[in-house]
N, CA, C and O atoms as a GROMACS GRO file, in nm:
protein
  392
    1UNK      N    1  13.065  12.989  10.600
    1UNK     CA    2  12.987  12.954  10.718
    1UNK      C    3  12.879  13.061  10.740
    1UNK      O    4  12.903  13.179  10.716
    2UNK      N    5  12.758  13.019  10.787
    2UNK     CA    6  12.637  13.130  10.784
    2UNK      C    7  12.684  13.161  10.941
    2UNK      O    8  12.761  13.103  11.017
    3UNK      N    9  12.605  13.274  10.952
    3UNK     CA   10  12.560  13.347  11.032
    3UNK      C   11  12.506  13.269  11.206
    3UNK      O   12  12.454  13.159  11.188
    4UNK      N   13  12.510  13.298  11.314
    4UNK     CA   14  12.463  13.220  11.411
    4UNK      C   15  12.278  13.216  11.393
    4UNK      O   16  12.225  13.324  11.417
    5UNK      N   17  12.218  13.141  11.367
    5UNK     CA   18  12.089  13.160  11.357
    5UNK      C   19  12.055  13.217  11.220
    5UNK      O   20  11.950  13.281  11.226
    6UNK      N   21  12.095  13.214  11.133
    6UNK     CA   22  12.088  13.239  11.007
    6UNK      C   23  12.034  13.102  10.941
    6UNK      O   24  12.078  12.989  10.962
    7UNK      N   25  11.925  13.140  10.852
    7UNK     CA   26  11.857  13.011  10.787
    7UNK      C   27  11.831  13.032  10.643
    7UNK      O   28  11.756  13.128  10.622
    8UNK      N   29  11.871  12.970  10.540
    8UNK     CA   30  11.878  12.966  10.402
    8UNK      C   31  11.756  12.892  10.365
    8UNK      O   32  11.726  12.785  10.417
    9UNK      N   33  11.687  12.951  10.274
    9UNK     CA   34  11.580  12.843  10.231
    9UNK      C   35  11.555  12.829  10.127
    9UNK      O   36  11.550  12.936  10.066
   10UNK      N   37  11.517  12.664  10.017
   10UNK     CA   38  11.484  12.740   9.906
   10UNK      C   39  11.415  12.626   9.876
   10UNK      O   40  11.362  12.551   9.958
   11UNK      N   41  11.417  12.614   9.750
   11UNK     CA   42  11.304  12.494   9.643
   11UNK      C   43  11.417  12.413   9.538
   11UNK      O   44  11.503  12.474   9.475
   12UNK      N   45  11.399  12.276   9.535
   12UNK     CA   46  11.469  12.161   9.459
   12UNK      C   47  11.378  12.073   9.437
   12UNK      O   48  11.316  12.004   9.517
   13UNK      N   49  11.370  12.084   9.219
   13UNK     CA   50  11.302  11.922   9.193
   13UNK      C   51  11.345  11.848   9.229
   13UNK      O   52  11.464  11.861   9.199
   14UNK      N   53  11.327  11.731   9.302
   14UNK     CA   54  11.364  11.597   9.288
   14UNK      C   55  11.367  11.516   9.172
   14UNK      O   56  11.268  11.456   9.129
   15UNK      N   57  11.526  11.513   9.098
   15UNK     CA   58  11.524  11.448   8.977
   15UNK      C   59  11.487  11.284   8.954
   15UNK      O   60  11.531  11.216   8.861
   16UNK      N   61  11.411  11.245   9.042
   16UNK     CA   62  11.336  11.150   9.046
   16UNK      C   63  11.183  11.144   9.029
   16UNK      O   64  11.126  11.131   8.921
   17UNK      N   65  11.137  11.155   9.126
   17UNK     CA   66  10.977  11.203   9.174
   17UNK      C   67  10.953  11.301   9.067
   17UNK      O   68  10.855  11.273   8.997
   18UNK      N   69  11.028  11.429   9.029
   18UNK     CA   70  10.994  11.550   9.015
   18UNK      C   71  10.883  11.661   9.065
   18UNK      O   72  10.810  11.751   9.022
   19UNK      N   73  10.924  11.587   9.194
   19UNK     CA   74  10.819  11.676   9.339
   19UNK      C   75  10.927  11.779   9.381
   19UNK      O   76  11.045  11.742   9.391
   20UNK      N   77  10.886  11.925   9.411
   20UNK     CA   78  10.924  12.025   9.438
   20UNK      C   79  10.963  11.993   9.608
   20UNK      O   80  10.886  11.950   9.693
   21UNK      N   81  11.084  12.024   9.622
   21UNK     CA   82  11.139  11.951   9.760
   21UNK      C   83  11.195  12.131   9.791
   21UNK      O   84  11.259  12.212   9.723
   22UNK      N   85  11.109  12.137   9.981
   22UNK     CA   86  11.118  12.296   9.984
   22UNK      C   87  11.259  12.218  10.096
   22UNK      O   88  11.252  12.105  10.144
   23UNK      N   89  11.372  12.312  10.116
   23UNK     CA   90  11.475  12.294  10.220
   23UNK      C   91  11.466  12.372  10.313
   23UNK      O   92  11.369  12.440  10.346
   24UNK      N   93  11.603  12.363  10.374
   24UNK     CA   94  11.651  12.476  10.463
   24UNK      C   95  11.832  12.395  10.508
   24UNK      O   96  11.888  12.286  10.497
   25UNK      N   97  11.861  12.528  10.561
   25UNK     CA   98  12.026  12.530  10.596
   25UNK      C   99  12.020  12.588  10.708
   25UNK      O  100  11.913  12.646  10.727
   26UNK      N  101  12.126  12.595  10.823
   26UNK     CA  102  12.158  12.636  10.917
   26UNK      C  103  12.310  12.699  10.897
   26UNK      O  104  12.357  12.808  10.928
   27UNK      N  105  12.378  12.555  10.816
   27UNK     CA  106  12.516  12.625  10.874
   27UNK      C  107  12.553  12.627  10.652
   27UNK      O  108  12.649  12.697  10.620
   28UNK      N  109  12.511  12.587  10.584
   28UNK     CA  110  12.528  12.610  10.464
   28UNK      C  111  12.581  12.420  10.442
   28UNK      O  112  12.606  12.406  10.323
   29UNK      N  113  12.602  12.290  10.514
   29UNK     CA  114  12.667  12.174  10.518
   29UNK      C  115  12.552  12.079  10.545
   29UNK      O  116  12.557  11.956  10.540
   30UNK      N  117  12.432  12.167  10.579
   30UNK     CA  118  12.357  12.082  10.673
   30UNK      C  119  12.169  12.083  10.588
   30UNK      O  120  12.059  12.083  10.643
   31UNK      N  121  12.211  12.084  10.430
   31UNK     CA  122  12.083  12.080  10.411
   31UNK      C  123  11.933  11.966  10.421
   31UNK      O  124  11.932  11.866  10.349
   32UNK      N  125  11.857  11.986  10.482
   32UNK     CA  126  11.735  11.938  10.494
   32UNK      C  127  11.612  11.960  10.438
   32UNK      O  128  11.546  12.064  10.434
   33UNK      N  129  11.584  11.836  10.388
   33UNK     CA  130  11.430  11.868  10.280
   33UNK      C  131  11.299  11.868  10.394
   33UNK      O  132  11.296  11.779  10.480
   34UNK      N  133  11.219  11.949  10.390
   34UNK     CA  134  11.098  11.982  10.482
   34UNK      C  135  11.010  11.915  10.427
   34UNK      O  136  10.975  11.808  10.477
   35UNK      N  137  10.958  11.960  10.319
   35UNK     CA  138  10.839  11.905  10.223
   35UNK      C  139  10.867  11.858  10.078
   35UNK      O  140  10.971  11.849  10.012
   36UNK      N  141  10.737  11.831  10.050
   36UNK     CA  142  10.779  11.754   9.903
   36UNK      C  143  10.594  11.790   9.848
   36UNK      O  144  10.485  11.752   9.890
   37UNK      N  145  10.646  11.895   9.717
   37UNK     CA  146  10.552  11.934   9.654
   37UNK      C  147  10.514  11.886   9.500
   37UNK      O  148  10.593  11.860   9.410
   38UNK      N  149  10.346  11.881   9.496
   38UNK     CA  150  10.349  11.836   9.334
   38UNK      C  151  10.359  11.965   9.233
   38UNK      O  152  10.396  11.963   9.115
   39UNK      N  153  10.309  12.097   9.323
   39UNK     CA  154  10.322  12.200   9.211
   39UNK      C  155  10.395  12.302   9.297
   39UNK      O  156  10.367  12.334   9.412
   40UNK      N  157  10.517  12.360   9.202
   40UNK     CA  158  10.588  12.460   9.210
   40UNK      C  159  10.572  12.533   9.307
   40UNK      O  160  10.645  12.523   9.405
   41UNK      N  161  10.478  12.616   9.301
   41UNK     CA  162  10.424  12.745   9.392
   41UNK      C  163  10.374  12.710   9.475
   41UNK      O  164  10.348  12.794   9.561
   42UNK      N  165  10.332  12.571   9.496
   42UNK     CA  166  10.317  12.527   9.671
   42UNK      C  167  10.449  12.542   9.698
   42UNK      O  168  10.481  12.634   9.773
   43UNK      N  169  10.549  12.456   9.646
   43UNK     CA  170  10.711  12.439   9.726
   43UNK      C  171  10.745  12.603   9.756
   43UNK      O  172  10.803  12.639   9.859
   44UNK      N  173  10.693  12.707   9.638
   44UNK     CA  174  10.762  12.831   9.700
   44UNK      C  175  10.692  12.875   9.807
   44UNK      O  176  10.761  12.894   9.907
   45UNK      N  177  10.538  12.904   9.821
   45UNK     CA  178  10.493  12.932   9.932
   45UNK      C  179  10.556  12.888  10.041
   45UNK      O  180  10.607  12.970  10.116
   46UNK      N  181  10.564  12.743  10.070
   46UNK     CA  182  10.598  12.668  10.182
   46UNK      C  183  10.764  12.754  10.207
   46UNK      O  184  10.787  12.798  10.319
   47UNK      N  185  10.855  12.768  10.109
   47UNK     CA  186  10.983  12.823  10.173
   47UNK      C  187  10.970  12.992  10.181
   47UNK      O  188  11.064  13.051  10.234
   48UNK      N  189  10.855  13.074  10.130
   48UNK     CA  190  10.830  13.175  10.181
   48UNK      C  191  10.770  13.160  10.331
   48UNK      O  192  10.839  13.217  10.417
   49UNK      N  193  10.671  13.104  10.371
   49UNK     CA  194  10.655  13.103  10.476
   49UNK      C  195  10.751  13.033  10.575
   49UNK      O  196  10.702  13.026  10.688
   50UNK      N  197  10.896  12.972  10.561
   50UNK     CA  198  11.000  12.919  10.628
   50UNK      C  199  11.020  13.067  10.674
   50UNK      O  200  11.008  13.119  10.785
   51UNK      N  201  11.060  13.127  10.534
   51UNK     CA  202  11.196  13.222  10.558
   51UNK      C  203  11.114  13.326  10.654
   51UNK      O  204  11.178  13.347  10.758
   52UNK      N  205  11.010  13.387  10.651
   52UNK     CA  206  10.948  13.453  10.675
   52UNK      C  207  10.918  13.484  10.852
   52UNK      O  208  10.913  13.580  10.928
   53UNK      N  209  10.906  13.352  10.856
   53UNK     CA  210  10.914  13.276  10.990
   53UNK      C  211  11.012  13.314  11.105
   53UNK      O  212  11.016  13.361  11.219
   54UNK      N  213  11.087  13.268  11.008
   54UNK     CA  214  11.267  13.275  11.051
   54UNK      C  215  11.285  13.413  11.083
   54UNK      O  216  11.294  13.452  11.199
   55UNK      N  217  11.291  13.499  10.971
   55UNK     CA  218  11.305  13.647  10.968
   55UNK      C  219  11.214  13.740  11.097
   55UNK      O  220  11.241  13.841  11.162
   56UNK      N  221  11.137  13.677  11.095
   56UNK     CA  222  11.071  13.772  11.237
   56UNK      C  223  11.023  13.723  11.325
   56UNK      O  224  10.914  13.746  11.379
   57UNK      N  225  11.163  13.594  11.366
   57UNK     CA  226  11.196  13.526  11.482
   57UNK      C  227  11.086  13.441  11.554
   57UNK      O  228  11.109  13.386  11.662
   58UNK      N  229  10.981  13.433  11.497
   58UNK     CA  230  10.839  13.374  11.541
   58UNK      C  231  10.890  13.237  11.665
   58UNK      O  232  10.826  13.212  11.767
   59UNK      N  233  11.025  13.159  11.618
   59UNK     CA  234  11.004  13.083  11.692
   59UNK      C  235  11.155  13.060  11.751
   59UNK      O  236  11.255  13.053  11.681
   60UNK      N  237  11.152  13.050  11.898
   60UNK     CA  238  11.294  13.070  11.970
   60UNK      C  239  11.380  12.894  12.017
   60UNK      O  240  11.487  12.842  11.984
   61UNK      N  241  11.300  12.864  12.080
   61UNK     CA  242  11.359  12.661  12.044
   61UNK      C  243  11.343  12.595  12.011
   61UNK      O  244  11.260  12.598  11.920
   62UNK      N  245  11.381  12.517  12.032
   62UNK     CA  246  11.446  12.418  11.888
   62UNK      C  247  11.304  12.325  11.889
   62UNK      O  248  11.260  12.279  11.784
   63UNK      N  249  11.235  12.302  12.029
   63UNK     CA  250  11.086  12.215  11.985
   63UNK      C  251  11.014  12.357  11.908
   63UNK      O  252  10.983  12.330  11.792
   64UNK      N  253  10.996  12.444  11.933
   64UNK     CA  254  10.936  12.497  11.841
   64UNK      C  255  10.933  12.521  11.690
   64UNK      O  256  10.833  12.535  11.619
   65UNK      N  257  11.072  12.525  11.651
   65UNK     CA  258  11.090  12.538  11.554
   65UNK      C  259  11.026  12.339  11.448
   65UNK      O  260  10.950  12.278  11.373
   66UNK      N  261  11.116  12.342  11.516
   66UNK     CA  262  11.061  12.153  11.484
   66UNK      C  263  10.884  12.134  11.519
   66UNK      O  264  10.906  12.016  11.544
   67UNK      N  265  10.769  12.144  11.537
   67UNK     CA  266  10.678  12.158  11.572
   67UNK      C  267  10.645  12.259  11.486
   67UNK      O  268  10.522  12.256  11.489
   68UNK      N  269  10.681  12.359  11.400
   68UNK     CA  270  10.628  12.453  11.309
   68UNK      C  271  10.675  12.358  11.209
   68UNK      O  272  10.575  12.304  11.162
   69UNK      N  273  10.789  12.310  11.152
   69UNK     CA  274  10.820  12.240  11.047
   69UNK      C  275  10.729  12.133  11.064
   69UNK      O  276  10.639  12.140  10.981
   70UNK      N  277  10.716  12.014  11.159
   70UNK     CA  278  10.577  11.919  11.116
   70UNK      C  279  10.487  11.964  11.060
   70UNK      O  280  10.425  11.908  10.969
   71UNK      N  281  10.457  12.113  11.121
   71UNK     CA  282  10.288  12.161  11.072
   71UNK      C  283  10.292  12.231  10.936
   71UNK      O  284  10.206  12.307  10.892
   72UNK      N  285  10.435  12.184  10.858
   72UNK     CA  286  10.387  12.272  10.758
   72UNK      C  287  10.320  12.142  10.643
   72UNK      O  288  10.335  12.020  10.648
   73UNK      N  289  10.256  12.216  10.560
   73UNK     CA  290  10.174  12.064  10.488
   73UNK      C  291  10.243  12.028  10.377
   73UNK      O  292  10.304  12.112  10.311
   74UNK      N  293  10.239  11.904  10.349
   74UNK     CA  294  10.346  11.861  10.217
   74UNK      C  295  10.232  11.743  10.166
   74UNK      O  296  10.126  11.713  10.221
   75UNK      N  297  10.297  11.684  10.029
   75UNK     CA  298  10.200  11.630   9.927
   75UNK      C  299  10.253  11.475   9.941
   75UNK      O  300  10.189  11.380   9.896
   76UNK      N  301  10.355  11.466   9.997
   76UNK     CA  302  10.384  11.350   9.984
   76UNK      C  303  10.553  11.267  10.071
   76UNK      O  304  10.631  11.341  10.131
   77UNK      N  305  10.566  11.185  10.064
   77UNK     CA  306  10.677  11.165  10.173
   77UNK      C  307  10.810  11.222  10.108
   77UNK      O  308  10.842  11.204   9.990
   78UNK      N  309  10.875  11.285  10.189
   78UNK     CA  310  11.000  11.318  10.114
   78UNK      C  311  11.103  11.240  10.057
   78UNK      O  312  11.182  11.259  10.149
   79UNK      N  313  11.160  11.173   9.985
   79UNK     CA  314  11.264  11.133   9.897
   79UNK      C  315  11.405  11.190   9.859
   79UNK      O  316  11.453  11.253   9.766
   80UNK      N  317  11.451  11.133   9.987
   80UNK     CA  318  11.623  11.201  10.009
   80UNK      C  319  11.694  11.271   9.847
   80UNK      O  320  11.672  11.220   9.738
   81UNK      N  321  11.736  11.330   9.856
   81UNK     CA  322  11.812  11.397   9.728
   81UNK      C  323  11.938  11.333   9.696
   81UNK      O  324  12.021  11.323   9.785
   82UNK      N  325  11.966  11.282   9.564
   82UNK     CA  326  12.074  11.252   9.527
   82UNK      C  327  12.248  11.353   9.610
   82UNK      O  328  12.244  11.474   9.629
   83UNK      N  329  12.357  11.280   9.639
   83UNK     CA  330  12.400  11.353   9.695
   83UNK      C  331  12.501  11.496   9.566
   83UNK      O  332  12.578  11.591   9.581
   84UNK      N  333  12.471  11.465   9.519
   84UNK     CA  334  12.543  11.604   9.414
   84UNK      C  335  12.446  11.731   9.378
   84UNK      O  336  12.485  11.835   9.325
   85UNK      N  337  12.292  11.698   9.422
   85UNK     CA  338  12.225  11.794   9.446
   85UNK      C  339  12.216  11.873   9.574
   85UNK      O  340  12.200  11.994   9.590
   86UNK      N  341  12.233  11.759   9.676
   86UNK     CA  342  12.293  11.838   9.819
   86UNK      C  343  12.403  11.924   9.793
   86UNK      O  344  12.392  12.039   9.836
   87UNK      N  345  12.494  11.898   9.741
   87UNK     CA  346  12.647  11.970   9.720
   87UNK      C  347  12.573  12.090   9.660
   87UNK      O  348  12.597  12.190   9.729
   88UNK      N  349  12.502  12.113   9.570
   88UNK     CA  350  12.471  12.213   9.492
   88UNK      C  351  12.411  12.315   9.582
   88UNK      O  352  12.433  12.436   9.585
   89UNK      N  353  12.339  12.251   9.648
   89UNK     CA  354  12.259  12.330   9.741
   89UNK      C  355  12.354  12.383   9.847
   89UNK      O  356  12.337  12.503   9.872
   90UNK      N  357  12.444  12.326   9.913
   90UNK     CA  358  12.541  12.380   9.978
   90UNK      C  359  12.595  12.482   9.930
   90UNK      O  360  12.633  12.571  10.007
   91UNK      N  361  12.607  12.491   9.824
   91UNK     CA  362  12.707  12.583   9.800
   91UNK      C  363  12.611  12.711   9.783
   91UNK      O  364  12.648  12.826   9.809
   92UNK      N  365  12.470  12.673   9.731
   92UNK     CA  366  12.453  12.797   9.701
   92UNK      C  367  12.351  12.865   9.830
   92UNK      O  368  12.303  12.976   9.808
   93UNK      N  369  12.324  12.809   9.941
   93UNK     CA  370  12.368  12.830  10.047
   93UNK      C  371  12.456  12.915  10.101
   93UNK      O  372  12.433  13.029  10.143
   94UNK      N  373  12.564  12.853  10.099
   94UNK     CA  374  12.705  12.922  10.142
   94UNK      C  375  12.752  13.058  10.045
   94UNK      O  376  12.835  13.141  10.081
   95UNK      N  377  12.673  13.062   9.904
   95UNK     CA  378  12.750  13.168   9.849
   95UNK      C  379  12.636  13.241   9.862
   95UNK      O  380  12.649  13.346   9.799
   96UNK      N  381  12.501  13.232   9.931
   96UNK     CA  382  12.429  13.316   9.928
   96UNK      C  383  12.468  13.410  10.005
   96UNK      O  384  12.431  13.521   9.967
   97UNK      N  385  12.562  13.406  10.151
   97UNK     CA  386  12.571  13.462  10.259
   97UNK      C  387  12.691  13.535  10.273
   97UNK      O  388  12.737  13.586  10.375
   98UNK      N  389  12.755  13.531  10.114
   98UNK     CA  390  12.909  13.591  10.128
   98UNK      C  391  12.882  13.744  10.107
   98UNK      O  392  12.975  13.825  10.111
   0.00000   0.00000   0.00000
């Protein structure tokens, strides 16, 4: 279990699309795709500027936080993740924080 306010972030191809899908975690169970990128280093920028975010608390409720995630820019509509890539991501999530 993460941290209270602790946020995991990272980057997943979509083995479909093969659009760079940037996430995030709250509790390590609860992953959510933000954006959906055509090149790599957009998806990392976009979860550097998550984490970054996060890390020096820029935003305190929950409309805010939600209102920074709309504004971040993405390439295309997101495309839910198969669920055994969620699992993957959970975990490494969850083992990031042990």
């Amino acid at each position: 279990m993460l941290e209270d306010n602790e946020l995991t972030t990272g980057i997943v191809q979509h083995p479909v699309t093969k659009r760079w899908q940037t996430w995030i975690s709250f509790t390590g169970h609860d992953i959510g795709s933000i954006t959906a990128h055509n090149q790599r280093e957009d998806a990392n920028k976009i979860a550097k500027q998550i984490a970054d975010a996060w890390s020096e608390g820029k935003y305190k409720t929950g409309s805010e936080v939600t209102a920074f995630i709309k504004s971040l820019p993405t390439d295309a509509v997101i495309d839910p993740l198969p669920q055994n890539i969620v699992m993957q991501l959970s975990q490494q999530a969850l083992s990031a924080r042990k």
